[in-house]
N, C-alpha and C positions, 0 to 999 in steps of 0.2 A: 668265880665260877658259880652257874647255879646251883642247888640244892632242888632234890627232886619235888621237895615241897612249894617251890619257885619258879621251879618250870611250867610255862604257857601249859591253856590247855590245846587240843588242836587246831581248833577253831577258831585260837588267838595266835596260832603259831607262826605265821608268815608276817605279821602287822612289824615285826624290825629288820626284815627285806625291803627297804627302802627304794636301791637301784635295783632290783629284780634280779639279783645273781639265781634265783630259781629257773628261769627262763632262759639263761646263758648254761645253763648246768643239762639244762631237758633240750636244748637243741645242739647240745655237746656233737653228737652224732651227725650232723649238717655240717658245721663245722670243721670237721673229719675231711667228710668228702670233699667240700671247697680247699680244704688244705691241700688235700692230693692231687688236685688239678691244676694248683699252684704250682705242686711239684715238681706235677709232668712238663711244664714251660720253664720250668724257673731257667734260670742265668747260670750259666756255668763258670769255675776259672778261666780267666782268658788265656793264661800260658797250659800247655798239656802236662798235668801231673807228674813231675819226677819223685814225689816221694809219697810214703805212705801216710807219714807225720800229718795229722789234723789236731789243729790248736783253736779252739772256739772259746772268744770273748766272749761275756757277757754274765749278768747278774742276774738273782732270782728268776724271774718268772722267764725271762730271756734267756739264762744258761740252761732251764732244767731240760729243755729239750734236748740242747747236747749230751747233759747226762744222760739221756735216756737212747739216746742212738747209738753213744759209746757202749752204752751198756748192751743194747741189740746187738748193736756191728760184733763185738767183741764175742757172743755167747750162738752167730752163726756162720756157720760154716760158708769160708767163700767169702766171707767180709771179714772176717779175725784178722787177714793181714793188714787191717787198719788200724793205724795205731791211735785213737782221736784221747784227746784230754780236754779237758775244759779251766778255763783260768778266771778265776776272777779276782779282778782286781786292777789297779792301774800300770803296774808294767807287765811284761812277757815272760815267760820261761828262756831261761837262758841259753835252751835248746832251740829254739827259733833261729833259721838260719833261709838263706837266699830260696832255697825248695821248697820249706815247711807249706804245708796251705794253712792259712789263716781264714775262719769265718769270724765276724763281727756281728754279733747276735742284739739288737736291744730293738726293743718294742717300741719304744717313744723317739730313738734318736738322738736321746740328750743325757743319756748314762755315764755321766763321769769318768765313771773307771773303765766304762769301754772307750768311750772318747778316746782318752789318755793311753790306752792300750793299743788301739789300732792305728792311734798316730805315730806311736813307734814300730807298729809294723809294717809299716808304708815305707819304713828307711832301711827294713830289715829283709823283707819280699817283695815281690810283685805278684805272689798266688795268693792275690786275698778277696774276698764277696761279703759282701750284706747283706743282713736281714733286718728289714725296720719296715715300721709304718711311714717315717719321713722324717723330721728334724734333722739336725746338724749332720748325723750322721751318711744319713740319704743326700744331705746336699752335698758333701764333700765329696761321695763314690760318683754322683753324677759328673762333679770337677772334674776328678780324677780317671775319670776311665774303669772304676771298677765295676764290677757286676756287681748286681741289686738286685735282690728279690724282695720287691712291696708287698707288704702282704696289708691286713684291711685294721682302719681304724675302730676306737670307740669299745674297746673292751678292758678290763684291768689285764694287766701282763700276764699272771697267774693264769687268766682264764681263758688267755688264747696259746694255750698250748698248741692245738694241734697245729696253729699256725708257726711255733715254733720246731715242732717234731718233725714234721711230715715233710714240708719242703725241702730241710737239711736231711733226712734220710735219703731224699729222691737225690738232694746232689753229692753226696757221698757212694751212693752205690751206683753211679754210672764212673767210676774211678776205674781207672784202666784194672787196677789188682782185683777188683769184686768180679769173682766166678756169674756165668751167664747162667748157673743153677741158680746159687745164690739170690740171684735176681727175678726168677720166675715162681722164688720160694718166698720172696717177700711178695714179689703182686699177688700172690694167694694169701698170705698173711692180711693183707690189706682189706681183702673182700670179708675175710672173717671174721678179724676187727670191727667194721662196721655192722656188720651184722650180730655181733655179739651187742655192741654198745647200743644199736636200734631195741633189742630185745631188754636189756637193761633198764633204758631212759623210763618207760613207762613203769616199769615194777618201782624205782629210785623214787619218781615223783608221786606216791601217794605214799603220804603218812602211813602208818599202820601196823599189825603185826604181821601181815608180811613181808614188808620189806625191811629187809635185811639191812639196809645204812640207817633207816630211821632207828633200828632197835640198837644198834651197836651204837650210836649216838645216845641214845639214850641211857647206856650202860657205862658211856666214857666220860659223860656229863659230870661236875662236879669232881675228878680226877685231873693228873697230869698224864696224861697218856704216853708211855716209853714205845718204837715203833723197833723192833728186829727183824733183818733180814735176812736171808748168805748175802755174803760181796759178791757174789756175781749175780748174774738177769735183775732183780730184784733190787741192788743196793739204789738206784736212781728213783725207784719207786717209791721207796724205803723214805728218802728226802723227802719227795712230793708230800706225801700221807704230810712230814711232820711240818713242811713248810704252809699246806693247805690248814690244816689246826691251828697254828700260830698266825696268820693272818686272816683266815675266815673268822673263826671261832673268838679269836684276839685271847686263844688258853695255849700255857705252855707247853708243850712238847718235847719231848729230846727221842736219840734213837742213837743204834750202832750194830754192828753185822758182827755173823757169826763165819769162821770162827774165834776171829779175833778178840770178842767181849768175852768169851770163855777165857781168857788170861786174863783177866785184866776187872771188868765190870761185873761180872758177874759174883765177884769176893765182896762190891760193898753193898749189895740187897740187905745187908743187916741192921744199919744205922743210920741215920738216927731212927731209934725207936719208936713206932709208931706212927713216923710221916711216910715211912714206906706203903703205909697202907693206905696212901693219899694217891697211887700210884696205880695206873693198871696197865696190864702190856698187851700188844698186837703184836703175833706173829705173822709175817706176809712171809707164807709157806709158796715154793713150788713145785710142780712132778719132778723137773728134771735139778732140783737140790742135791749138791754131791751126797752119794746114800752116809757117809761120814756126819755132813751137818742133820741131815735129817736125826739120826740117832741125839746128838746134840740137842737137837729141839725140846725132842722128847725130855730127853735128861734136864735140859733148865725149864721145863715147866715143872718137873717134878722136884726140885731144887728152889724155887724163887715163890713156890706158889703161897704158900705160907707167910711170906714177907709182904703182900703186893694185895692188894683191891681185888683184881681179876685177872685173869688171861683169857685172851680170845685170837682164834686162828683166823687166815684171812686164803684163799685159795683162788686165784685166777682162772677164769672158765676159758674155754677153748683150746684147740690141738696146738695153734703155732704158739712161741712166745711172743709174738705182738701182741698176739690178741689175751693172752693170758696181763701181758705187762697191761694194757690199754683198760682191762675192765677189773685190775686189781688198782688203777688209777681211780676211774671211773666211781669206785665206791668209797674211795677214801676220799675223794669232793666231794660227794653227797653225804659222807660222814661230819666233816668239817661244816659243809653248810647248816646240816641240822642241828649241830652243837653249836652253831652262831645262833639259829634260834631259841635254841633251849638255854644259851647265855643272854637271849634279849642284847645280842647286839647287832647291826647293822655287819653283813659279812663284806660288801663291797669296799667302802674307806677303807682309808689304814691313818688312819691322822697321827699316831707316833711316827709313821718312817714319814709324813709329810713336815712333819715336827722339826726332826732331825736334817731333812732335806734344808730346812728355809735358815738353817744353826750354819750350817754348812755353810750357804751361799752370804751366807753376814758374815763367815768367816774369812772369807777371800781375799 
């Protein structure tokens, strides 16, 4: 990690943006819209939904869109009777049965664990869709008769979120159970998303002191940043912040939601002595936090703050929770990117998980 005596100065700051992830972060907002257009066409289950049960494969940058629709559907009204999870890994939940709908999430095609995953649910359903650029996986749904929604090559997974969010929200909420409110409260969600994240993109992309991700980057620089959420709207967000650190940044991260870490995590802020203070924490606060965990917030900054580097709050702008979840995303990439720079590392590669990948396929 750098040390602030180590950190570029501005004018040297962008020279280990190699593939240009600033440019992929500043037309985030483009991105949005093309995914939503996506959505509006995408492929639907070919059989008409008999159950509520959504079960979406897929890894990193491929699953967290799931997380984060779960996390929407779940926290409005009129989509709650969805039950979605996300799985990663090579087989299914044991709850997967002939109704369940299956999405197959992977950006390249050639994910392993989803492979392996959705090959067994080809013998388990017939409600299953794709989401990929193309590889193996796109060539099999084409075999097979399943629905496919291609979305666009040439980005790291991570950074094409929206192309992961946005399409599986639009095929999720045309589900016979999603309220026709429901659905006219996200296409306003939708507009004000973009409209938050267009107002964002420019304040994001100039260094400075006032933009708020350069400065909080600059304050997490040199730390292992811990991220807290509540479990609900927030806990998928919560991942992002720490999965975007851990791969931009290439700096450790960990995280965990309240109220649960009050049992539990919140007893070892003590020890070992002295590395706690290697440590700073984000809170990703929001309005509609049960009034319960908010008091709790309060109560562990006043509890932890003595142990810990720093604490800093993080608050969602806008009425809907899209738009609140999309620009509390929003600033934790441009968080991550500027602590890649202020680590002097390239944010785009990740040559350990390509490391591990090439371990793996010697090991076959």
């Amino acid at each position: 990690m750098a040390s602030k005596s180590s950190q570029p100065k501005v004018g040297d700051l962008f020279n280990a943006d190699k593939a240009n992830m600033f440019n992929v972060l500043l037309t985030f907002p483009e991105q949005v819209r093309h995914a939503i257009s996506i959505g509006d066409e995408a492929a639907f289950f070919t059989n008409k939904p008999e159950s509520n049960d959504v079960v979406v494969l897929g890894l990193g940058g491929s699953a967290i869109g799931g997380d984060l629709v779960r996390s929407y559907c779940a926290a409005t009204a009129g989509a709650d009777s969805l039950n979605i999870s996300v799985s990663r890994g090579y087989t299914l939940p044991g709850t997967v049965n002939d109704k369940t709908l299956v999405v197959a999430s992977s950006y390249s095609g050639d994910t392993e664990e989803t492979l392996s995953a959705y090959q067994t649910a080809r013998k388990k359903t017939k409600n299953l869709l794709c989401i990929s650029t193309g590889g193996k996986i796109s060539a099999m749904a084409k075999k097979q008769g399943v629905p496919l929604i291609t979305i666009p090559k040439g980005f790291q997974p991570r950074c094409a979120l929206g192309y992961s969010f946005f399409p599986l929200l639009a095929t999720v909420m045309r589900h016979p159970s999603v309220t026709a409110k429901a659905r006219k409260n996200t296409q306003a969600a939708l507009l004000e998303t973009i409209d938050v994240l267009d107002k964002l993109s420019g304040l994001y992309a100039m260094p400075g002191p006032k933009n708020p991700a350069f400065q909080l980057a600059k304050k997490l620089a040199g730390t292992a940043p811990v991220i807290y959420s509540a479990n609900e709207r927030m806990d998928a967000v919560n991942l992002r912040w720490r999965g975007q650190i851990q791969e931009n940044a290439k700096n450790v991260a960990f995280g965990h939601v309240l109220p649960e870490m009050n049992h539990n995590e919140i007893n070892g802020w003590g020890y070992p002595k002295g590395v706690t203070k290697n440590f700073s924490v984000v809170l990703l606060r929001d309005v509609d936090d049960h009034p319960r965990v908010k008091i709790r917030f309060d109560a562990l900054k006043g509890i932890i703050k003595s142990n810990v580097k720093s604490i800093y709050e993080v608050h969602g702008e806008g009425t809907s929770l899209m738009a609140r979840m999309f620009s509390a995303i929003y600033l934790g990439d441009w968080v991550s990117f500027y602590m890649a720079m202020l680590n002097n590392v390239d944010p785009s590669p990740v040559p350990v998980i390509m490391k591990l990948k090439a371990m793996l396929a010697d090991a076959k």
